[in-house]
Steps between C-alpha positions, in 0.01 A plus 500: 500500500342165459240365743382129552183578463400216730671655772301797491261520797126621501506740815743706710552537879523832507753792454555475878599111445763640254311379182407713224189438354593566169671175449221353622191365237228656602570842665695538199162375250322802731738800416505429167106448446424858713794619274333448204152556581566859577725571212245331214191665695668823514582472074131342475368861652732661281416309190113572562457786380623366147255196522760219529391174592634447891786193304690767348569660886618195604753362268628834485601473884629169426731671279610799719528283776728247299822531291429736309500809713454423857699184494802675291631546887590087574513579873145587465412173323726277732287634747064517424553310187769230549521218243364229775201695557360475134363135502300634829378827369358302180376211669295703680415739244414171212200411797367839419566423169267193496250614620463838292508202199225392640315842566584554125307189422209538703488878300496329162136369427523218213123530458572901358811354300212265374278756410748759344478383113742426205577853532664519812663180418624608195681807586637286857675300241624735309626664796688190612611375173706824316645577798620119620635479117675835558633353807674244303708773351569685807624168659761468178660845536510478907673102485711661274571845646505421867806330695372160610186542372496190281649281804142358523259339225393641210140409516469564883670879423230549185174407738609708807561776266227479317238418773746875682370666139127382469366479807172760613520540904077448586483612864701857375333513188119466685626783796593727119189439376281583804737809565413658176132408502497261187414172630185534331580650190554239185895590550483392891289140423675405216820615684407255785407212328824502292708548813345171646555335187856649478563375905414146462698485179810679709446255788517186230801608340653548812408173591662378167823695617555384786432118433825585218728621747433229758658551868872396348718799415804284423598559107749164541132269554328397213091517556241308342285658298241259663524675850351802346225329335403335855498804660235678223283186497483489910448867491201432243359251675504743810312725374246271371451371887461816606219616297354165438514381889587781735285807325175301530604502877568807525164662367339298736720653764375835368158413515512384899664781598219767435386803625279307768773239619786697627571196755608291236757705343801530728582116400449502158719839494783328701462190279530673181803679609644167572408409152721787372801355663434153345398653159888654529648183626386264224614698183820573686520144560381435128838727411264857418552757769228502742363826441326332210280279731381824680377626192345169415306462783423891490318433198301225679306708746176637439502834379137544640357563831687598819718245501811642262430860703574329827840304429591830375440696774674265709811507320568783232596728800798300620585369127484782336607788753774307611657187389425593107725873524779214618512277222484807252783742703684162494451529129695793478787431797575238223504738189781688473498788265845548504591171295298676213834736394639642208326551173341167417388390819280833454452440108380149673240628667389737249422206277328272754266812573466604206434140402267374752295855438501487152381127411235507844355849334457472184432143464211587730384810315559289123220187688285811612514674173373151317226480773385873388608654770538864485885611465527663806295273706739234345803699556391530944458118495830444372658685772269353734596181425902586518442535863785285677555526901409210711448186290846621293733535785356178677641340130818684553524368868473177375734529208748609725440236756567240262817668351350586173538849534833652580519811686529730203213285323271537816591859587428615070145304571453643830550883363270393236186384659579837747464730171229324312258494789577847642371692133207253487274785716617778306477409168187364500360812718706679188323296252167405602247632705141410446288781488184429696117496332336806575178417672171508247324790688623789714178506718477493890865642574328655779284466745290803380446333199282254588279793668473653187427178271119536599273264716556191336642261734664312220711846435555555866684135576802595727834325390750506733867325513595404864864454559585301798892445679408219683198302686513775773350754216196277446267585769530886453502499128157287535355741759591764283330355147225390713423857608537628096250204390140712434222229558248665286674709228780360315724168555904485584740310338805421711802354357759461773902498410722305760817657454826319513827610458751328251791409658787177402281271694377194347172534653471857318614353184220236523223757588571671224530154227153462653415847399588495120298176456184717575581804392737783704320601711248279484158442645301224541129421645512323876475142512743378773673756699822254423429646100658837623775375646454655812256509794394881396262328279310334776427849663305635192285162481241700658480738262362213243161492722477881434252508179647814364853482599748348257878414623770394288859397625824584386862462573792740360827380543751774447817705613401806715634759242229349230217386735313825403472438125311148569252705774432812243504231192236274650304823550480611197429168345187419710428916482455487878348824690763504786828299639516462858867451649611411821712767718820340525480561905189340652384551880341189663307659751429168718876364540610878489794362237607720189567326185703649259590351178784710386571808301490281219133467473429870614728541118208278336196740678687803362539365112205345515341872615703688229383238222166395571231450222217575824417655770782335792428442866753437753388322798633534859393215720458523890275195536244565245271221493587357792149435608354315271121623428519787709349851355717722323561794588672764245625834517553722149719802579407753211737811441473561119630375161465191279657278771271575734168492253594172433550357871142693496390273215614163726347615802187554275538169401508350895257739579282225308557232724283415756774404729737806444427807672681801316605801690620816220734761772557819235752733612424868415791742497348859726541806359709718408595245238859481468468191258686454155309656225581435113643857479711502768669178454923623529664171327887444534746214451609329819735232376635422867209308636443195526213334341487299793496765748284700332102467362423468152274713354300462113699729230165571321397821423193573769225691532437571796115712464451135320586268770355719747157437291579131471563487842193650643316267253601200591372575861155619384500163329644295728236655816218466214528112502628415798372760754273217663758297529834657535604758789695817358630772720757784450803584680677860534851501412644831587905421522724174398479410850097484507508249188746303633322508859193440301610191292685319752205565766261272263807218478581495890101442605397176390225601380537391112641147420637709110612817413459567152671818374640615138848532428484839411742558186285847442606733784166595683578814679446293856775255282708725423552653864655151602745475196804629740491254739753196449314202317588162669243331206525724238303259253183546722495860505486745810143417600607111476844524612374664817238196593760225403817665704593290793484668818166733477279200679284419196326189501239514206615346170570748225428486120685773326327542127707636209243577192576415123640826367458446131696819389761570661830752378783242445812767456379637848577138674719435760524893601492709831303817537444759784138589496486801717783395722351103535778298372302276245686250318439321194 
């Protein structure tokens, strides 16, 4: 049915008025936006798992929801997609569209492109060259093969084409490369630079296409050759204004808005987001599509200082969660797979795939291979660079709008950049995975360690890697280090990880660019707290006053499922003694408000736990440090094994603070002892619990006489140093009910502002007692578990120590046991 579509109105009056607002503009824009937002973030969860970049999702549920299976049923169409609705849908999706342009923009940094070398250069050629040449051929057999294909220009067909074939999508490519940890490997710079060399080349020649189709469609009028040229040489000089005249402006822009005058921002935010909209009107006025002035003036804006952080903040969220899934799902409403039929149309795509793959890889790995590259190292940078997604189906959009591209055309191109960028993750991963440096020495994996390296203080220096969520972690990680910093005996070196997960946001993308220009993950002296990024750094500036104290800052930018391989990597590369994590559920004991941040990071504790280089501690905070200057006041539950010797060493360590007043509470089991001796252990499978449900417990072979020595040893040690200064009493545990009466008795008083107990992976015979009971923490262990349950009334902070265990059995991982009838699993 055709509609006028100036007759169509912008609201209803209601269902009860007898309208329907589905004929109406913008209750009709609503259902079809909530439509596809759930359907591409339901295939984005899907997709996760296989590491696709969030673009693939999307245009996928542009095709399901359009022609091609969905829309097969016309009623369907008539009614949530109707053929008067499209201009509206893409209207509002091509705002989106501009300004993700220019969030691609302000990502690219011209100063790195500057810096990358003739090598990078030489392979982004490359890149772009074979595979716009192949293009050429493609474009012959397609205007050849293809009904109506050759209704438009020749040279306008060869340049969309070959732009479709040679393009590398940057903001997809930079989420791969952070994903797989390789943004500061040789592969992940040199794979950056290229791909900024390879963008502004792609965003030229699109430029160049563009100005040769013109806005005239008719094949009847005759065009000058001369229009074209105007259109390149006002583009030029453009660009020249913008970087000449309006960038200068712009980094002073940057440089007012600092981290002392937020007052001044909110105008120069709303003005440059004004610019954006002029930016896009002059080069559509100029005859280039306006998403070309976003970029532009993306490029002008500081990359420095707070500025770029806070127009991203302030628009990423609504651009990219929900205006940018439009344009793309509108991508695929308008690709229909069903005009690729029969044998060629297939044989078709075959060749463009196999085309565009073929002369993106290997003239990639040929430029790399005359650089001496290694093979395989040149092999992953060819498929890196044969990414295609977001930059590649704005081309195709484009194409199509200006009747280029048929429907066959644009749906052969569509399935392509779908295919190319979807195996991008896998190969590589299949390929090329750099193995990580082992660290020099193997010293200090343990907190007992540094005991045993002697009196010197220089041997004795406590390094320690703090990871931190967000700035609510700071004061209880600092009250914490504070209390572990001996004033006479040895000095602490601190290097403090602010986690961030990598997500498709543009402000994750640009943390971690900022990352692989120092290193990943890198750290840095303090200078201005403005150097981290972050107002975490400010916290620790008191730590520079503290003469033997050292702090370093880091960021790691990475998905959840990886985060624990930059935590346990930085360990063993700066050989530090102990990692202390944040509890993923924290207890702020002055609002009385739980945070939790997710099951997700509870995942990162456990690998991080099970993969360690050190000794681990898990910190649970109820308002630790929330008196600043106050006297500690520390409790270390002892009950036997290495866990517990080594929260023993750290109390020993507080214990020589003047400020810190340690408390040791040993629990002694009363006799008869019913405990678990070595020749009574009774091992079985027990496949049906849950490692989750269930304690884990070391695999090791034990000795039990042996740990019963080292126990009793690290007392006699522990009351020979510290007797004057440390309290140490003993409780009587008789049953499972008196240790759990005992332990949460000592959290529910007050009286201690930390609890610091060991994990307990060797099953004391107290331990062992409380295997059976259902573990809501199991990564803490029973003692822990029972402290940091909600519920019991605790309000002391809890640090749950895991020792190094340098030997451990690795075909006994990952097992359940019964130990006497205590379900202990493994």
């Amino acid at each position: 049915m055709k509609v006028n579509i100036t007759s169509i109105k912008t609201a209803s009056n209601g269902v009860w008025q007898g309208d329907n607002p589905l004929n109406f503009a913008f209750p009709l824009l609503i259902l079809q936006s909530v439509l596809i937002l759930l359907l591409t973030r339901l295939l984005a969860a899907i997709l996760k798992p296989l590491r696709q970049p969030k673009v693939i999702a999307e245009i996928l549920g542009g095709i399901l929801l359009g022609p091609s299976v969905f829309g097969r049923n016309q009623a369907y169409l008539n009614w949530v997609f109707p053929d008067w609705s499209t201009q509206i849908l893409e209207t509002v999706a091509s705002i989106g569209l501009l300004f993700f342009l220019f969030l691609v923009g302000l990502e690219l940094d011209l100063s790195s492109v500057r810096r990358s070398g003739r090598r990078a250069f030489g392979i982004a050629v490359a890149g772009i060259a074979v595979p716009f040449l192949s293009g050429t051929g493609v474009a012959f057999v397609l205007r050849k093969t293809v009904d109506g294909a050759d209704n438009v220009g020749y040279w306008q067909f060869v340049v969309f084409i070959g732009v479709a074939l040679s393009i590398t999508a940057f903001p997809v490519l930079t989420r791969i490369l952070a994903e797989l940890k390789l943004l500061t490997t040789e592969v992940g710079e040199i794979a950056m630079a290229a791909a900024a060399f390879n963008d502004m080349a792609a965003w030229i020649l699109l430029a160049l296409a563009i100005a040769l189709t013109g806005n005239d469609n008719s094949v009847t009028v005759q065009r000058s050759s001369l229009v074209s040229v105007w259109v390149l040489l006002s583009g030029a000089g453009f660009v020249v204004f913008m970087m000449t005249v309006v960038r200068p402006g712009m980094k002073w822009v940057g440089q007012r808005c600092s981290y002392e005058d937020d007052a001044v921002e909110e105008g120069y935010v709303c003005l440059t987001l004004i610019g954006v909209l002029v930016c896009g009107f002059v080069t559509d006025l100029i005859g280039i599509h306006s998403i070309f002035g976003g970029f532009v003036f993306g490029l002008t804006v500081a990359k420095e200082g707070r500025f770029a952080e806070r127009l991203i903040e302030r628009i990423e969220d609504f651009v990219s969660g929900l205006l940018l899934p439009l344009y793309f799902a509108s991508s695929g409403l308008k690709t229909n797979v069903t005009k690729i039929n029969g044998g060629k149309s297939w044989g078709l795509l075959a060749l463009v795939i196999s085309t565009a793959c073929a002369g993106k890889i290997l003239a990639t790995f040929a430029a790399a291979m005359a650089f001496f590259m290694p093979a395989r190292e040149a092999m992953a940078l060819g498929l890196l660079m044969n990414t295609k997604g977001l930059v590649e189906l704005i081309v195709l959009n484009i194409g199509k709008e200006k009747k280029v591209l048929n429907e066959e055309v644009f749906a052969i191109l569509v399935l392509m950049a779908l295919f190319t960028t979807f195996i991008t993750t896998p190969t590589v991963m299949a390929i090329y995975k750099p193995a990580r440096a082992a660290a020099a020495t193997q010293t200090h994996r343990k907190l007992r360690h540094l005991s045993a390296a002697g009196n010197s203080t220089k041997d004795r220096s406590l390094t320690i890697l703090a990871c931190l969520h967000s700035l609510g972690n700071v004061p209880a990680l600092i009250s914490l280090t504070e209390s572990t910093r001996s004033t006479k005996t040895s000095s602490l070196k601190l290097f403090v990880m602010h986690l961030v997960e990598l997500t498709e946001r543009s402000s994750s993308i640009l943390m971690a660019q900022r990352a692989r220009k120092n290193g990943f993950p890198f750290f840095a002296r303090f200078r201005k707290a403005s150097e981290w990024h972050d107002q975490m750094a400010a916290a620790f500036q008191a730590y520079i006053q503290l003469g033997r104290v050292k702090v370093r800052p880091t960021t790691a930018v990475s998905s959840l499922t990886t985060m624990h391989e930059d935590i346990c990597g930085v360990a063993d590369d700066k050989r530090v003694a102990m990692i202390i994590l944040p509890f993923h559920r924290n207890w702020r004991t002055v609002s009385g408000v739980e945070e939790n941040m997710g099951h997700g990071w509870r995942v990162v504790n456990q690998r991080v736990l099970k993969s360690a280089p050190c000794s681990v501690a898990v910190l649970v905070d109820r308002g630790l440090g929330a008196v600043v200057g106050a006297a500690q006041r520390i409790c270390v539950m002892f009950f036997g094994g290495p866990d517990d010797r080594e929260a023993l060493e750290l109390g020993g360590r507080m214990a020589e603070h003047p400020a810190v007043k340690v408390t040791v509470v040993r629990f002694r089991a009363s006799p008869p002892s019913d405990g678990v001796e070595g020749s009574k252990v009774i091992s079985r499978h027990m496949y049906s619990k849950s490692s989750d449900s269930h304690y884990s417990f070391s695999t090791a072979p034990i000795n039990w006489e042996k740990e019963k020595v080292l126990d009793e040893a690290a007392i006699a040690e522990f009351r020979a140093k510290w007797d004057a200064t440390a309290e140490y009493t003993e409780k009587e545990a008789t049953d499972t009910n008196t240790i759990v009466e005992g332990v949460v008795g000592i959290g529910k008083e007050g009286g201690f502002d930390l609890i610091v107990v060991g994990k307990g992976r060797v099953p004391s015979r107290m331990v062992a007692k409380l295997a059976d009971r259902a573990a809501e923490h199991s990564e803490l262990g029973p003692v822990g578990d029972i402290l940091s349950s909600s519920g019991r009334g605790i309000v002391s902070s809890i640090l749950v120590i895991q020792q190094h265990e340098e030997e451990e059995t690795p075909a006994l991982n990952k097992q359940s046991f019964s130990i006497r009838g205590a379900s202990i699993n493994v």
